[in-house]
C-alpha positions in Angstrom: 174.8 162.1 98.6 173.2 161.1 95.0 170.0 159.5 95.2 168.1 158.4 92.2 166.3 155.3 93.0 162.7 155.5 93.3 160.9 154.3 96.2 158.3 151.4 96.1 155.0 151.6 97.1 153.7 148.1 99.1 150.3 148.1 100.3 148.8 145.3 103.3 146.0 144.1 100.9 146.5 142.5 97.5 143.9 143.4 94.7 140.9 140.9 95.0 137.5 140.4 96.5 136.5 140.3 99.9 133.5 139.8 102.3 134.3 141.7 105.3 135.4 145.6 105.5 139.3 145.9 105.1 141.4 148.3 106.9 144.5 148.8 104.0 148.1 150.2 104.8 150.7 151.7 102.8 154.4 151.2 103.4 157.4 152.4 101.1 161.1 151.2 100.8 162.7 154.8 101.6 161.6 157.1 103.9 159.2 160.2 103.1 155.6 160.8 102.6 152.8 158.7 100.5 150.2 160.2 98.6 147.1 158.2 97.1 143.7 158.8 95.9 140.1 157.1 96.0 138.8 158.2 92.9 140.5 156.3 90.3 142.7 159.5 88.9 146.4 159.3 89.3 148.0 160.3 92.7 150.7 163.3 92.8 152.2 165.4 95.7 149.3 167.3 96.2 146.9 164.4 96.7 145.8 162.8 100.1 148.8 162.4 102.2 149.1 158.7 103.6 148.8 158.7 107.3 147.2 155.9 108.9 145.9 152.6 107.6 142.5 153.0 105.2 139.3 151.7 105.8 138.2 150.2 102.9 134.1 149.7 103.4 133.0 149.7 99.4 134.2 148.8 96.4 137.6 150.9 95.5 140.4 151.7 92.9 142.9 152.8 95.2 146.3 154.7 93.6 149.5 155.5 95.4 152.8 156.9 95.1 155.7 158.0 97.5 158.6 160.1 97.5 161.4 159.6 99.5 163.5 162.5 100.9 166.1 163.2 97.8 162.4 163.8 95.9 162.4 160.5 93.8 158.3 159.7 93.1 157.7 155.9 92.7 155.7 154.6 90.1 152.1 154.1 90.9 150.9 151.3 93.1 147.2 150.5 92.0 144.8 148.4 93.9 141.7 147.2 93.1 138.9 146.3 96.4 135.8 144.4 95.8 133.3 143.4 98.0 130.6 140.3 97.7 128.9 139.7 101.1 126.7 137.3 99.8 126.6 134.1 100.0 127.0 131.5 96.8 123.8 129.5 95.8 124.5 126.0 94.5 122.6 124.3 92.1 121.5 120.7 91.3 120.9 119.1 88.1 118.5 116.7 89.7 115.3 117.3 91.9 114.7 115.5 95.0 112.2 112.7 94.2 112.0 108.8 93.9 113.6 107.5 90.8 113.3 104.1 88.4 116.9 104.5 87.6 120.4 105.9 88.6 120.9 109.3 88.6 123.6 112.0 87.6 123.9 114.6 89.8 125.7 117.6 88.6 126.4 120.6 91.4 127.0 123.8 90.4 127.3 127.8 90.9 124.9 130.5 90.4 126.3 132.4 87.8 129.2 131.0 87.3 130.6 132.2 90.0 134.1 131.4 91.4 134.5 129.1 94.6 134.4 125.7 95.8 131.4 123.1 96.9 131.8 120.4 99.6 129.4 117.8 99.9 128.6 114.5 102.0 126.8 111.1 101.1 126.5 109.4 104.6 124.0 112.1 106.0 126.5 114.1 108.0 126.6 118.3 107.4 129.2 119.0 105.2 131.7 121.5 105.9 135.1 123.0 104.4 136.7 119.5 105.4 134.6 117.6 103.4 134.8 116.1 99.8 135.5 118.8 97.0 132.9 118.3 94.4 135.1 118.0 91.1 132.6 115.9 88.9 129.2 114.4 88.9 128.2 112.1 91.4 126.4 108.8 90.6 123.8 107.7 92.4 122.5 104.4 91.8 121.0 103.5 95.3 118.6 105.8 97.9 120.7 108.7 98.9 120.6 111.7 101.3 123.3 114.4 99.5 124.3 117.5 101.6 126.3 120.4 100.0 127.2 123.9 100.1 129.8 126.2 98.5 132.1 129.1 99.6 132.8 131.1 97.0 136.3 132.9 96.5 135.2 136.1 98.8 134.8 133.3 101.7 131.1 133.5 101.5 129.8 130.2 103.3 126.1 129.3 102.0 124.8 127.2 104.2 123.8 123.4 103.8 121.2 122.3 101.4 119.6 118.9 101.2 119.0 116.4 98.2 117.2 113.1 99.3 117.3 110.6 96.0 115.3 107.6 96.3 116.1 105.2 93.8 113.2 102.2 93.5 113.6 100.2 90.7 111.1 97.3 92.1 107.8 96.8 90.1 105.2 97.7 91.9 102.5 94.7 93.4 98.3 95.6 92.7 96.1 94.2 95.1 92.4 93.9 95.3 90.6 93.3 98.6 88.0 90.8 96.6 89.3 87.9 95.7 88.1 86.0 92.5 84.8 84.3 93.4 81.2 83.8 93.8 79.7 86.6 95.6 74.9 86.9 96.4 75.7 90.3 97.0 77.8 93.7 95.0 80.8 93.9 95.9 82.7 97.2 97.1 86.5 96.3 95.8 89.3 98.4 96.3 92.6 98.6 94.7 95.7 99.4 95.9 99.3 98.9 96.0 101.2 96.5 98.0 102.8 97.7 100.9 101.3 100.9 100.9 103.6 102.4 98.1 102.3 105.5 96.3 101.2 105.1 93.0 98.6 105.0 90.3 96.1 102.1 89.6 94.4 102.1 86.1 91.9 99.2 85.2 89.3 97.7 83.3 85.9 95.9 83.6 85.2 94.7 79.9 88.0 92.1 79.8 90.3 94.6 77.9 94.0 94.6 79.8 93.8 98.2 81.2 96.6 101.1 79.9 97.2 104.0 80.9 94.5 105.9 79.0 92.1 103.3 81.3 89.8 104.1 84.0 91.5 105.4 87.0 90.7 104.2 90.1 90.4 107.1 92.6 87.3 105.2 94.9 85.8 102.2 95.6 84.4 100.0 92.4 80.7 99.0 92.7 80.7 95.4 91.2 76.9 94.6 91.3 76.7 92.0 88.5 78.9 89.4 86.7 82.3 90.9 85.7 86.1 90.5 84.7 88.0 93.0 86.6 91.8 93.8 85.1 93.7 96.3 86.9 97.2 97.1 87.1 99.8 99.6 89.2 102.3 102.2 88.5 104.1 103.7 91.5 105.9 107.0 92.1 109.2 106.4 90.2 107.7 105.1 87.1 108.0 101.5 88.1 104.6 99.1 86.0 103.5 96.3 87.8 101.8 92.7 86.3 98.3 93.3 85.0 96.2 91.1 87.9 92.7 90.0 86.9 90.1 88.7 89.2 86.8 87.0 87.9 83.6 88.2 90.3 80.4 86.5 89.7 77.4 88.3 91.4 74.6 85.6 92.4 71.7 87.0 93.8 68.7 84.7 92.6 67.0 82.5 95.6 67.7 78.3 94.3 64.5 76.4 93.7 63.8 73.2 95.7 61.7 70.1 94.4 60.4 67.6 96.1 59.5 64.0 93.9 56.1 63.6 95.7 53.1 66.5 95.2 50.6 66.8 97.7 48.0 64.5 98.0 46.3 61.2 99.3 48.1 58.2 98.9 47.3 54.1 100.2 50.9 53.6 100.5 54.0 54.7 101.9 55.9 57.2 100.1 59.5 58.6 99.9 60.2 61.9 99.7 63.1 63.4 97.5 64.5 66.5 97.9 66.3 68.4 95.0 67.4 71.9 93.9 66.9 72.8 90.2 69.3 73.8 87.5 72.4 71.5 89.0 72.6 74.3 91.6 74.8 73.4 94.6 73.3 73.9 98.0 72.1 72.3 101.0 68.3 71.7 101.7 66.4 71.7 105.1 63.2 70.5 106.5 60.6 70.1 109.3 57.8 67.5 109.3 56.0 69.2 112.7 54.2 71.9 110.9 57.3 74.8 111.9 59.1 76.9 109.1 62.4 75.5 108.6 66.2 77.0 109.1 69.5 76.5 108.4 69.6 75.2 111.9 66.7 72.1 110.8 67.4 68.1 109.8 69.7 68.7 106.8 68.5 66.7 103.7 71.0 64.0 103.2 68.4 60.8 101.4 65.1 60.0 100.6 62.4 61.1 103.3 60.2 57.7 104.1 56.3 59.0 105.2 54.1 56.2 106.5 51.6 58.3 108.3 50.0 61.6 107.4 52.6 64.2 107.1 53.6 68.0 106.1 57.1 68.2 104.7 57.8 72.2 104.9 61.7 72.4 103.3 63.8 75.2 102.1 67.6 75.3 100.2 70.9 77.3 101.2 73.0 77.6 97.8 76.4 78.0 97.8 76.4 81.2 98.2 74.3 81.6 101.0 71.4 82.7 98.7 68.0 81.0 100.6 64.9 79.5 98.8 61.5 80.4 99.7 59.3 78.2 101.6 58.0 75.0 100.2 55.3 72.7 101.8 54.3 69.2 100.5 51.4 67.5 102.6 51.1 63.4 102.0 48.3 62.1 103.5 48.8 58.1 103.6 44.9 56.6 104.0 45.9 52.5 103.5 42.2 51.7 105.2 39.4 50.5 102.3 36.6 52.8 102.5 33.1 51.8 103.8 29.9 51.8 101.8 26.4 52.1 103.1 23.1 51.8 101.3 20.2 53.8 102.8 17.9 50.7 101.9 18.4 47.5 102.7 18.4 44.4 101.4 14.8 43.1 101.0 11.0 42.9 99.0 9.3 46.0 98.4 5.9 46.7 97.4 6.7 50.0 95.7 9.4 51.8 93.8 12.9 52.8 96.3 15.0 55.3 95.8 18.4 53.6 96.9 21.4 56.3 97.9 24.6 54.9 98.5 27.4 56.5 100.8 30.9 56.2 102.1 32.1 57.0 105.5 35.4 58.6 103.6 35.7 61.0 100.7 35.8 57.9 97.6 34.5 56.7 94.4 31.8 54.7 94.9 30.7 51.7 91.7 28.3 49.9 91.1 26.6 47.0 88.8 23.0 46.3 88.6 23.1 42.7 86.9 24.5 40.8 89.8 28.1 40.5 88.7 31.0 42.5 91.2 32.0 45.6 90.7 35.3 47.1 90.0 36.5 50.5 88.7 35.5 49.9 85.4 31.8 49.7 86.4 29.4 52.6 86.6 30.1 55.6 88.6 27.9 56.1 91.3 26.7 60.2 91.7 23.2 60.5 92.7 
């Protein structure tokens, strides 16, 4: 029998990468033996005879041959082994973070190596069943993206998180002191609405505050008159309004008036009660001699005195800023004073020295030519 076909040398495992160790087998078309080597030189009769499958554990060139029993050789069968045990790394080309505006998420890779990513939008874990990532995703809303890759040894990765938030609201600066008059500094703090993170910048000279303005990092001491301006800008780049607030520190006491001084007067007087400079406010007063409070008559019109009284009053402003103490005592004396003479009416044989007096502090006048006097006339002192 003529034989001259040559055999054909098959092996279990194609060329390629792999991730596990992998146990290779040789088979021929005709019968006889099968020689191969490790070592990348060329097989012949003499090399290692094929007897039972190879463990492949590390990367290999792997050549065979066979020769059937009529002593055809086949032509070399070459295989090439790799091994990659490790897993894939996959890349994004956006950070997690809040956002102003949508983003273009681009997955990738390390290295350019081969293989395939699988992702998921709706929070669940991704897994080989999943969506094939073939182009960028868009995301234009907040997003939670999971993904991992296998590359082509079969290396799973295993799942890494993206979480995009996407805020494109302005944010809202507040102030905890409103616009107003305050008797006392105010501690105002700035914030932003809702709680949202962010940076407040402002200004107390009227300027609208930018970026290269004060920060606020801590409560501002406002202890005079001043235009605050302050505005926001939160996490994802978002600039709120510029909100102003007008505080007007009023510490000084008000003054209170009253129309009638101190003093004695013969007829009934009434008593007004004002507070100076157009000031607004409330007064109060006492007429028994006690200090008055904001819990005393309220001044509402004219105070009539017909006896002897002390008028002690004080004013509230607006602001709660209190007066000090003010006392007006009216003394009303409507009873005509009585003069005495220490001589009386009569003839003398000698020279008198004639005192007059008053049973009340008064002026006392006099005439010496018989006519009446009034208080034109002479003043009487000694």
């Amino acid at each position: 029998e003529i034989d001259k076909q040559k055999p054909i040398v098959e092996s279990s495992l194609a060329s390629g990468i792999y991730n596990t160790n992998q146990s290779l087998e040789l088979t021929s078309t005709e019968s006889g033996e099968i020689y191969y080597t490790t070592n990348t030189s060329n097989p012949t009769t003499s090399s290692t005879r094929y007897t039972q499958a190879i463990v492949i554990t590390d990367p290999t060139t792997l050549k065979a041959i066979s020769q059937d029993i009529a002593g055809n050789i086949s032509d070399i069968k070459q295989i090439e082994i790799g091994f990659d045990r490790q897993a894939a790394v996959t890349n994004t080309s956006v950070s997690k973070g809040i956002y102003n505006s949508n983003q273009e998420v681009e997955l990738s890779i390390r290295h350019e190596e081969a293989g395939v990513i699988y992702y998921s939008l709706d929070g669940s874990d991704p897994s080989s069943s999943s969506q094939v990532y073939s182009q960028a995703l868009i995301i234009s809303e907040t997003t939670v993206i999971k993904y991992f890759s296998i590359d082509a040894a079969g290396n799973s990765e295993l799942v890494n998180v993206l979480e995009i938030e996407i805020d494109k609201q302005n944010p809202v600066a507040q102030s905890n002191v409103a616009s107003g008059r305050y008797n006392q500094t105010q501690l105002v703090e700035l914030s932003l609405q809702n709680n949202e993170t962010g940076t407040v910048y402002y200004s107390l000279d009227g300027s609208d505050p930018k970026e290269d303005s004060i920060l606020y990092t801590s409560a501002i001491v406002v202890d005079e008159s001043k235009p605050l301006k302050f505005y926001a800008i939160d996490e994802a780049g978002n600039i709120s309004g510029t909100e102003s607030i007008d505080i007007e520190i009023d510490t000084q006491a008000p003054t209170v008036v009253s129309s009638v001084s101190s003093g004695r007067y013969k007829d009934n007087q009434s008593v007004e009660l004002s507070i100076t400079s157009n000031e607004v406010g409330d007064i109060y007063y006492t007429t028994n001699g006690t200090n008055p409070t904001v819990s005393s008559v309220k001044y509402t019109s004219p105070i009539p005195i017909a006896d002897t009284t002390t008028i002690t009053f004080i004013s509230v402003d607006s602001l709660g800023n209190v007066s000090s103490i003010n006392t007006v005592e009216i003394i009303i004396d409507n009873q005509a004073a009585i003069t005495s003479s220490s001589v009386a009416s009569g003839v003398y044989d000698r020279n008198k020295a004639l005192e007059l007096n008053t049973n009340k502090a008064a002026t006392i006048y006099y005439t010496t030519d018989g006519s009446s006097p009034t208080n034109l006339s002479a003043v009487y002192t000694n």
